[in-house]
C-alpha positions as CSV (number, residue, x, y, z in Angstrom):
1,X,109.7,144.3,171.0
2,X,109.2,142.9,167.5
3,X,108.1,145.5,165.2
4,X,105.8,143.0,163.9
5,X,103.7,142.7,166.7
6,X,103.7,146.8,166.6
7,X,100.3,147.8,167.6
8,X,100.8,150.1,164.8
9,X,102.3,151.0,161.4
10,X,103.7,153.8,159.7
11,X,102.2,156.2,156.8
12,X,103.8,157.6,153.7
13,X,102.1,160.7,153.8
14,X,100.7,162.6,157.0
15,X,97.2,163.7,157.7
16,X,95.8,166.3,155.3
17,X,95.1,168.8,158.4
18,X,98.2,168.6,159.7
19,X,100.8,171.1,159.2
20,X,103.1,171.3,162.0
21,X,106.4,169.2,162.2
22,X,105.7,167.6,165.9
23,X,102.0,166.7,164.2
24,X,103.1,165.1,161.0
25,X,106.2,163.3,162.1
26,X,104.2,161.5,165.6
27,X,101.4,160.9,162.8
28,X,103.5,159.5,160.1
29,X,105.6,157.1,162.6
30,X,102.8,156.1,164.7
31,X,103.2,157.9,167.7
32,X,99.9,159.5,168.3
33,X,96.7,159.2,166.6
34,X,94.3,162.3,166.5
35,X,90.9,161.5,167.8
36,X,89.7,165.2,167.3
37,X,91.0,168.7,166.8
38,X,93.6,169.8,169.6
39,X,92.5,165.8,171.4
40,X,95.3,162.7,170.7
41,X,95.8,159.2,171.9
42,X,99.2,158.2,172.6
43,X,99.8,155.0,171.0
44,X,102.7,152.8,172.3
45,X,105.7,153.9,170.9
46,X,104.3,157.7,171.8
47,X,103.2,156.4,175.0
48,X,106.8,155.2,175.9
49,X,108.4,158.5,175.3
50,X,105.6,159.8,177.3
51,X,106.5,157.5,180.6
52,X,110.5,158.3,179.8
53,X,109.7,162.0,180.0
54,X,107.4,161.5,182.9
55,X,110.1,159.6,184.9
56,X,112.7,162.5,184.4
57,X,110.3,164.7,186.1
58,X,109.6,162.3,189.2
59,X,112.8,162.1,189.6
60,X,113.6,165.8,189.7
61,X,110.5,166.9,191.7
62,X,111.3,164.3,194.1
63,X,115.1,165.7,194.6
64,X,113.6,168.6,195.4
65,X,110.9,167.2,198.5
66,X,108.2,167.3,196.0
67,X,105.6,164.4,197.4
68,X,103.5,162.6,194.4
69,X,99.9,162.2,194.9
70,X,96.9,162.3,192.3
71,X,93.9,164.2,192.5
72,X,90.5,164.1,190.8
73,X,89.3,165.4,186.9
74,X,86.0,166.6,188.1
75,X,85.9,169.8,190.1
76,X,82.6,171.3,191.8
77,X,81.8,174.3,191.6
78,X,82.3,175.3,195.1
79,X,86.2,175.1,194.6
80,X,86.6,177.9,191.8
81,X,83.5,179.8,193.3
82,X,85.6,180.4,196.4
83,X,88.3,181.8,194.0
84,X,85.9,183.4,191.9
85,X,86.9,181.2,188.9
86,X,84.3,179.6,188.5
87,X,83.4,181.8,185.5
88,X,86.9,181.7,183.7
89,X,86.0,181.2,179.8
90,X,88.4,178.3,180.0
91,X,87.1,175.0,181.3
92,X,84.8,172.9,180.0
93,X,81.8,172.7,182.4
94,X,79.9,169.4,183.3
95,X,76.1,169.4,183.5
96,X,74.8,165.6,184.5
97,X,71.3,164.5,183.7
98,X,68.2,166.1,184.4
99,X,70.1,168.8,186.3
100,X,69.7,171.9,184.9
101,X,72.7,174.2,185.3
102,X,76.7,172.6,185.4
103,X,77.8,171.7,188.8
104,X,81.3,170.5,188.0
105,X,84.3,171.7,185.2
106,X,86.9,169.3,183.7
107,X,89.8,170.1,186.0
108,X,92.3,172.5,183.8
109,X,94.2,173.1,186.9
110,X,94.2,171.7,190.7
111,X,95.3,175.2,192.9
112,X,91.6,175.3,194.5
113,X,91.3,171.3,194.9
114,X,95.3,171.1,196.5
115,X,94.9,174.2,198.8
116,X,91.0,172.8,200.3
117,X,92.9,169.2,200.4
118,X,96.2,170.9,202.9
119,X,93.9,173.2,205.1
120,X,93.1,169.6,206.7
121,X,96.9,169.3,207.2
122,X,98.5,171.9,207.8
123,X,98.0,173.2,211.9
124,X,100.7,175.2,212.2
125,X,104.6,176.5,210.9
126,X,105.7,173.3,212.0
127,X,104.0,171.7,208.9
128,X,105.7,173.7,206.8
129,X,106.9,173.8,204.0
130,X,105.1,171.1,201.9
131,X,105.1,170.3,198.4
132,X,103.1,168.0,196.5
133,X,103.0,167.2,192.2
134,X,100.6,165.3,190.3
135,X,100.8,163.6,187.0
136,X,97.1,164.5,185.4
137,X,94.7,165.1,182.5
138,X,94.0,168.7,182.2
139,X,91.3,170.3,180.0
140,X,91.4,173.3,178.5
141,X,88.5,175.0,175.8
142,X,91.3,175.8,173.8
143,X,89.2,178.6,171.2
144,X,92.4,177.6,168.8
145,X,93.7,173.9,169.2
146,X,96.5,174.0,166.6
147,X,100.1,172.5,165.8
148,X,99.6,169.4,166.7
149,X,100.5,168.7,170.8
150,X,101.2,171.9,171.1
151,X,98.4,173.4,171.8
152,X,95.4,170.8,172.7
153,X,92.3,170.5,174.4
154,X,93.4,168.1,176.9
155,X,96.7,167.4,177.5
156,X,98.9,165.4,180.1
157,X,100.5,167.7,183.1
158,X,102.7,167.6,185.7
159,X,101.9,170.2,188.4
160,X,103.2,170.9,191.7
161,X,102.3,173.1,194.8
162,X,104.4,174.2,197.3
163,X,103.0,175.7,200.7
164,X,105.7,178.1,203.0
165,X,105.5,179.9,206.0
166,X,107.3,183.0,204.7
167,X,108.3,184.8,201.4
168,X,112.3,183.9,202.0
169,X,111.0,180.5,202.4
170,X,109.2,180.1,199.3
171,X,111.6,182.5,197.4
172,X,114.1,179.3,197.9
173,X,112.0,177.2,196.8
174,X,111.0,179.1,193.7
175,X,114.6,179.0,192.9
176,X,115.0,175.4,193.4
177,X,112.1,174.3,191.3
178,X,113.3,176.6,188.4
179,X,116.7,174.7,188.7
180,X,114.8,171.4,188.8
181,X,112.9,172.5,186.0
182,X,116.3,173.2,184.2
183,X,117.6,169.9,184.7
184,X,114.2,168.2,183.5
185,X,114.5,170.0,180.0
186,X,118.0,169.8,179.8
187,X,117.6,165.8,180.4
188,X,115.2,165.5,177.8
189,X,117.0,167.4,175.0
190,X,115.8,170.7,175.0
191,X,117.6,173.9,175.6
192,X,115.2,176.6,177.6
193,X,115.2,180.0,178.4
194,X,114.0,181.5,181.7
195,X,111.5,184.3,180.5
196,X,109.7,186.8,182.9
197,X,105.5,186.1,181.7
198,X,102.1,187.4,182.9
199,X,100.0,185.5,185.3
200,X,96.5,185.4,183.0
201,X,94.1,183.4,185.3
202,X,96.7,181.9,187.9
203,X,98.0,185.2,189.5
204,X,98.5,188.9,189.6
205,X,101.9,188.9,189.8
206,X,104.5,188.4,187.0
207,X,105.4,184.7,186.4
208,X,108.5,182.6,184.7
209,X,107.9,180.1,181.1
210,X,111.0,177.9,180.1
211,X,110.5,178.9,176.1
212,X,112.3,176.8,173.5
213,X,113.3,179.1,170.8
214,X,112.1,177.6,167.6
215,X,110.6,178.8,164.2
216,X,107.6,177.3,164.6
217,X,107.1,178.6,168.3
218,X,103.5,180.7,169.1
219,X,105.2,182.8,172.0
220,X,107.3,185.7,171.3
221,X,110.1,186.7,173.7
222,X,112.6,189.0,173.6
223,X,115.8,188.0,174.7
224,X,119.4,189.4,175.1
225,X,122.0,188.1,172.9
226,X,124.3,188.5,176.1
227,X,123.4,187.3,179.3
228,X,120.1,185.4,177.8
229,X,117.2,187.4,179.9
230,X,113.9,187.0,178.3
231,X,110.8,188.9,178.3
232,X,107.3,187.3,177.5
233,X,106.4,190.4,174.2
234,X,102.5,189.8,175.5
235,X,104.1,191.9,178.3
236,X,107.8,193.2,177.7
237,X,108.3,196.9,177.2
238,X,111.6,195.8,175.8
239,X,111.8,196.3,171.7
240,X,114.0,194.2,169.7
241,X,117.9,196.5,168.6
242,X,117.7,197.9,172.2
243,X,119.9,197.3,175.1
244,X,119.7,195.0,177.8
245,X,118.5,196.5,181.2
246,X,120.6,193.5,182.9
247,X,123.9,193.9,181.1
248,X,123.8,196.5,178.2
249,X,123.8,193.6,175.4
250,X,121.2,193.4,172.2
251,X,118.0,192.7,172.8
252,X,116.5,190.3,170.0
253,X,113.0,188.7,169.0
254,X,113.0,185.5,169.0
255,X,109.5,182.6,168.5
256,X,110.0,180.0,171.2
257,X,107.9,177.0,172.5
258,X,106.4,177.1,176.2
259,X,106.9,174.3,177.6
260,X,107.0,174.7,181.4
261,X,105.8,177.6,183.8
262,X,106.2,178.7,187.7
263,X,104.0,181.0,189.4
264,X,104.3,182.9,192.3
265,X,100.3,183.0,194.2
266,X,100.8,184.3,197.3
267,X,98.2,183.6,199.7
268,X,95.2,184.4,197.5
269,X,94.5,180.6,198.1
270,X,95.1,180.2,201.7
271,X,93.0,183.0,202.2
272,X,90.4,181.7,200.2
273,X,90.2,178.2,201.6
274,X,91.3,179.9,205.4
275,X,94.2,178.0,205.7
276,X,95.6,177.9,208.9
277,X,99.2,180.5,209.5
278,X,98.0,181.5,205.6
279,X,101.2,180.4,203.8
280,X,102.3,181.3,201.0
281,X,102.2,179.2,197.8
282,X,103.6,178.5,194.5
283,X,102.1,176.8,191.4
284,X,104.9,175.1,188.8
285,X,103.6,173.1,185.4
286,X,105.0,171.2,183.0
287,X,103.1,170.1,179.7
288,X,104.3,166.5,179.1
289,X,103.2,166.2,175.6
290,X,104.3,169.5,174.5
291,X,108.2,168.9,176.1
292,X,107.3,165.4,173.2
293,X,106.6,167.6,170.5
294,X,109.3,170.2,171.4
295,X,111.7,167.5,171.0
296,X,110.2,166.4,167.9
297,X,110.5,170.5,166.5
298,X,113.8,171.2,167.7
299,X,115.1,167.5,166.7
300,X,113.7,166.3,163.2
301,X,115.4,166.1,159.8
302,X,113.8,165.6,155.9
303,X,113.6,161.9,157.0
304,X,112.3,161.6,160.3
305,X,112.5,162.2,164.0
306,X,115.5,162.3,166.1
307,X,114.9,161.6,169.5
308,X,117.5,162.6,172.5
309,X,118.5,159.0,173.9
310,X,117.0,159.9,177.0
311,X,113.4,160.0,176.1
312,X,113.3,157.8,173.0
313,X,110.8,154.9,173.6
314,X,113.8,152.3,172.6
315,X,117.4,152.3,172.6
316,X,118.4,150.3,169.5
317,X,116.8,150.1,166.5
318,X,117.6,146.2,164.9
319,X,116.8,145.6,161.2
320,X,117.2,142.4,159.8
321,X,117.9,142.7,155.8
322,X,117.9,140.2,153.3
323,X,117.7,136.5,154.2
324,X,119.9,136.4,157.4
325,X,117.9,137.1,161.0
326,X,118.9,138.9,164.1
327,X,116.9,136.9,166.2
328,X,119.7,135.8,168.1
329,X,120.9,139.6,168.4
330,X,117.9,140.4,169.5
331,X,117.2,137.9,172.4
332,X,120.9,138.5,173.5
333,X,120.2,142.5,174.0
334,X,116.8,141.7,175.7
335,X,118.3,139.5,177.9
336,X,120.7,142.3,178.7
337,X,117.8,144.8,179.5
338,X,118.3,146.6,176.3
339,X,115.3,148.2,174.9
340,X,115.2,147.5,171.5
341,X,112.5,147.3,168.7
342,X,113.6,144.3,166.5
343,X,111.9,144.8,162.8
344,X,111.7,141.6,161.4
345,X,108.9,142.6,159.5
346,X,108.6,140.8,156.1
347,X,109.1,143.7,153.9
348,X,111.8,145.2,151.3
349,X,115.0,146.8,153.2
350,X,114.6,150.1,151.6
351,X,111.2,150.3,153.5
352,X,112.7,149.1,156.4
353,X,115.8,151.8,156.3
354,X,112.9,154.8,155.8
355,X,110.9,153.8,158.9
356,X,113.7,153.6,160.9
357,X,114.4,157.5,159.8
358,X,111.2,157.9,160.5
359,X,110.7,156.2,163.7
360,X,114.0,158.2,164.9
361,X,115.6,155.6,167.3
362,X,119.2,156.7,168.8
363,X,120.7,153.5,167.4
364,X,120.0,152.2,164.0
365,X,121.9,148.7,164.3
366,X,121.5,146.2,160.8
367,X,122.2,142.5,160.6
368,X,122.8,141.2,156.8
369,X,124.6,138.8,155.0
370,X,127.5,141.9,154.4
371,X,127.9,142.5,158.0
372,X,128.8,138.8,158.3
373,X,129.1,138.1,162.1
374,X,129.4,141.7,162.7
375,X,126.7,144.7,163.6
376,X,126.1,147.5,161.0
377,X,125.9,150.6,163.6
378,X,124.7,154.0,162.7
379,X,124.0,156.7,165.2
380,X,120.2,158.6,164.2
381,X,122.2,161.8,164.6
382,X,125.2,160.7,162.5
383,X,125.8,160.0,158.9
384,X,129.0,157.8,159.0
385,X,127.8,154.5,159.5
386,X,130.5,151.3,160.8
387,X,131.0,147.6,161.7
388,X,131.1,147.0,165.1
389,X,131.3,143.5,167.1
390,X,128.2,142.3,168.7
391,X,129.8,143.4,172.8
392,X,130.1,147.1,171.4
393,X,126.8,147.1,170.7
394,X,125.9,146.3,174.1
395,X,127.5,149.4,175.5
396,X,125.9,151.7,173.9
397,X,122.3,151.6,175.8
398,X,121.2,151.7,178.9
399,X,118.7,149.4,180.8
400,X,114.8,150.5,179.9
């Protein structure tokens, strides 16, 4: 894409009400724009990294029998009155006009909707185990929307539901979703830790989060220094200086960033919607946009963003400088299925060399008259910058 023709441009200074990292750096670079507090758009180069991360998750849910389908914003009533959820300070309640009382909620999760939709499907054991994920808008009246996507009003979601005939079964399962989950993070750049939660409005029973330790994180686990189990503090009896009750090491406090959670629900849902054989189920989410700004917290310096190759919304970065053009460059790498933002944008070089901190690309390649009929390369993550022939270049990005 030419930068150009970028539906948007970048900003000097971030939003006065900003103050996270995730939220100044996505403003700053055009990433996201906030419409209101804790509610963004994702604008295209946001959006890309959006689909990459989104395609990482397909891709492990499906390895794992998950089936995709998508189900409606709008939930009735009936669904979370049969749960008695209906009164949950949490959603954000629909009234249409010239009714008087709300008949519907902004979905903010799906178990009522999924387990109403399977009692029509499942007859028997024999049609068991199932799992199904969905890609969706979830709302939540978040009393505290703050630091930037991390904790919003509506947000993009990936949730799954799993339906088994007995606990072994779904035990399995549980462990193979939190190794899917594992992979997703890992894929994307971020290092998690498995931590043993509460179940708040989802369930009874304790739960698991995949926390991202970081500075800025609103989640405080303690975790041993050993063998890495974690305890949620909003329920751990564990204290920091003590020892381990899996191995005996030190027990520390760390801040760390939610960004996925699995929940064992039993058959409080199957009972509720009289499933048929009343299977046991399992709930599993990942927040899209908050694995985004994650990535953004854990991978940032003074200048910019750093994105992990695998979810950055372009491969290359190409900057013509001076009076030369890369055109050529840039039609050859398009050709070859390279994504690549080509900026050959009318404007002074130095500008051009802070967006492209900014804008974080893996790959910052430069075309000038110094580089003669050679490429300028410079990894995002590196400092050392080199000359490299036009087929290196090639190699070092995949197809988009």
């Amino acid at each position: 894409m030419r930068q150009s023709e970028l539906f948007t441009k970048t900003r000097r200074e971030a939003p006065a009400d900003e103050v996270s990292v995730n939220a100044r750096l996505l403003s700053r670079a055009g990433f996201v724009y906030k419409n209101s507090a804790g509610i963004y758009s994702y604008l295209p180069l946001g959006w890309r990294v959006i689909q990459k991360i989104a395609a990482i998750i397909r891709e492990e849910m499906n390895a794992i029998a998950g089936q995709e389908i998508f189900m409606p914003a709008l939930v009735e009533k009936k669904y979370l009155d049969a749960t008695g959820r209906w009164d949950v300070p949490i959603g954000f309640r629909v009234q249409g006009l010239g009714v008087r009382e709300a008949s519907f909620v902004l979905g903010w999760t799906h178990e009522e909707i999924i387990t109403e939709i399977a009692s029509h499907y499942i007859q028997s054991e024999k049609d068991l185990p199932l799992a199904v994920y969905q890609i969706q808008t979830k709302f939540r009246n978040e009393p505290r929307a703050k630091s930037g996507l991390l904790r919003t009003r509506e947000f993009i979601m990936k949730d799954l539901y799993s339906f088994h005939a007995d606990q072994k079964d779904f035990e399995d399962y549980y462990q193979k979703v939190r190794r899917a989950y594992e992979k997703v993070f890992e894929r994307c750049g971020l290092k998690t830790v498995y931590t043993v939660a509460g179940g708040g409005a989802f369930t009874v029973t304790n739960t698991h989060e995949f926390q991202v330790i970081s500075p800025v994180g609103e989640d405080t686990i303690l975790i041993c220094d050993k063998c890495q189990y974690a305890e949620n503090a909003e329920i751990s009896k564990l204290k920091a200086g003590s020892s381990c009750p899996q191995c005996r090491g030190k027990i520390k406090k760390e801040s760390a960033i939610e960004v996925g959670n699995i929940f064992p629900l039993g058959t409080k849902y199957s009972d509720a919607f009289k499933v048929k054989n009343r299977p046991i189920m399992g709930s599993y989410g990942i927040g899209l946009g908050r694995v985004m700004a994650a990535a953004v917290e854990v991978h940032h310096d003074d200048q910019g963003i750093i994105w992990p190759s695998s979810i950055a919304p372009f491969a290359i970065h190409l900057l013509e400088l001076g009076k030369v053009s890369a055109k050529k460059v840039y039609q050859d790498l398009q050709k070859r299925g390279v994504a690549v933002l080509y900026d050959d944008r009318p404007v002074s070089a130095g500008e051009k060399l802070m967006d492209a901190d900014l804008l974080g690309l893996p790959v910052r390649a430069i075309v000038s008259e110094k580089t003669g009929e050679k490429v300028e390369l410079k990894k995002r993550s590196e400092a050392k910058a080199e000359l490299v022939n036009l087929s290196y270049l090639r190699t070092l990005s995949s197809k988009s």
